[in-house]
C-alpha positions, 0 to 999 in steps of 0.5 A: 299311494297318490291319488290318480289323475282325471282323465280329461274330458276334452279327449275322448274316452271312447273305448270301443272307438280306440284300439287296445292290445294286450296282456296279464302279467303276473309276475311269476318267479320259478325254481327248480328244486333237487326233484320233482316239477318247479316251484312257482310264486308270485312276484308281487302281490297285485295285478298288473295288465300291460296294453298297446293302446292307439286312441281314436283320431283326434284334431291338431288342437286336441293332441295339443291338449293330450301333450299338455295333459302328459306334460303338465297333469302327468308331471312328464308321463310319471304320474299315475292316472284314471282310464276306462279299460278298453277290455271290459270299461272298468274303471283302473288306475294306469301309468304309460308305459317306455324307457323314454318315449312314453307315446308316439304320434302320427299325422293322419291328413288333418287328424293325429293318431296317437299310440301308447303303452299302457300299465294297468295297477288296480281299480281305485276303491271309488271306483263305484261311485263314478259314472260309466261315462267318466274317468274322474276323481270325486270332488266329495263323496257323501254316502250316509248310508255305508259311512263312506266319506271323501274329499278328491279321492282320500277318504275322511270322517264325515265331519269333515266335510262341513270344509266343503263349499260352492258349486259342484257338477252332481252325479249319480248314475245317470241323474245329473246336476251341473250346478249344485250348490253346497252351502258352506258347512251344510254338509256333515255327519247329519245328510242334508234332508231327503239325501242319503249320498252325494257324489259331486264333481268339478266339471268342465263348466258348472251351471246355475241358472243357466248361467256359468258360475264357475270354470276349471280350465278345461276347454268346452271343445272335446276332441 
């Protein structure tokens, strides 16, 4: 399975604010034998969640950022990404929804309401090391203690991790980092002194010192 594209930062995930309807779909296929009740079995053997999804009103600048994440980092609204599920905050991995139109927008005076169906197919395994406030991919996951090790989301022995280098936004539950440095080949099978996990992303802007060291593209502004 591919990995699932971040959500951005710079459009809000707000799911209380945002509006969501739905459904379980379980897939279910009948068949009436000669007597008695009909005989039912799954279709497939995961679970899927259909949903009406309406965002929270956004600026004019900020659906022109939600096209240019369907259309450039959805690879024209086919790709699979991460979501917050509206029902319950969970983190899943989810496509949009149509035959064609995969979103619909509407001007509300100065603002943009946009409204899409969303398919919801499972929690991404890494789902517990992501913090509540975020829809992201770990850059590296390092946890010593249960043998869990990953780069952007595909898992990895821990010697390869001496491949990662630079500055990282660290995460873990509410403790943050914006500008963790890891030096090159510092990680590995044996964890850095008094450091039992690392979970570090590539956030919008990484400080160190207050100073910017590096920056992925994506607009400071959220909307």
């Amino acid at each position: 399975m591919a990995t699932p594209v971040s959500w951005p930062r710079n459009i809000r995930l707000d799911v209380n604010s945002a509006q969501f309807s739905g459904a379980a779909n379980f897939g279910v296929a009948s068949f009436q034998p000669d007597y008695g009740p009909p005989i039912e079995r799954p279709l497939y053997s995961g679970h899927i969640e259909t949903y009406g999804v309406t965002l929270p009103l956004m600026t004019v600048d900020g659906f022109k950022v939600w096209k240019d994440f369907v259309i450039s980092k959805l690879n024209r609204a086919t790709a699979p990404f991460l979501w917050r599920n509206g029902m319950d905050a969970t983190l899943v991995n989810a496509r949009l929804m149509g035959e064609g139109d995969r979103y619909s927008v509407q001007a509300v005076d100065q603002f943009r309401r946009v409204s899409f169906g969303l398919m919801v197919t499972g929690t991404p395994w890494f789902a517990e090391y992501v913090p509540d406030d975020l829809a992201e991919v770990p850059a590296v996951i390092a946890d010593w203690v249960n043998g869990v090790f990953a780069i952007n989301g595909e898992r990895v022995g821990a010697s390869e991790l001496s491949e990662v280098s630079g500055y990282f936004e660290a995460r873990d539950g509410a403790s943050i980092d914006p500008g963790y440095y890891v030096a090159p080949g510092s990680l590995g099978v044996i964890p850095p002194e008094g450091v039992t996990r690392l979970v570090l992303f590539n956030g919008p802007t990484v400080t160190h010192n207050g100073e910017v060291v590096t920056v992925n593209g994506e607009p400071l502004e959220v909307y």
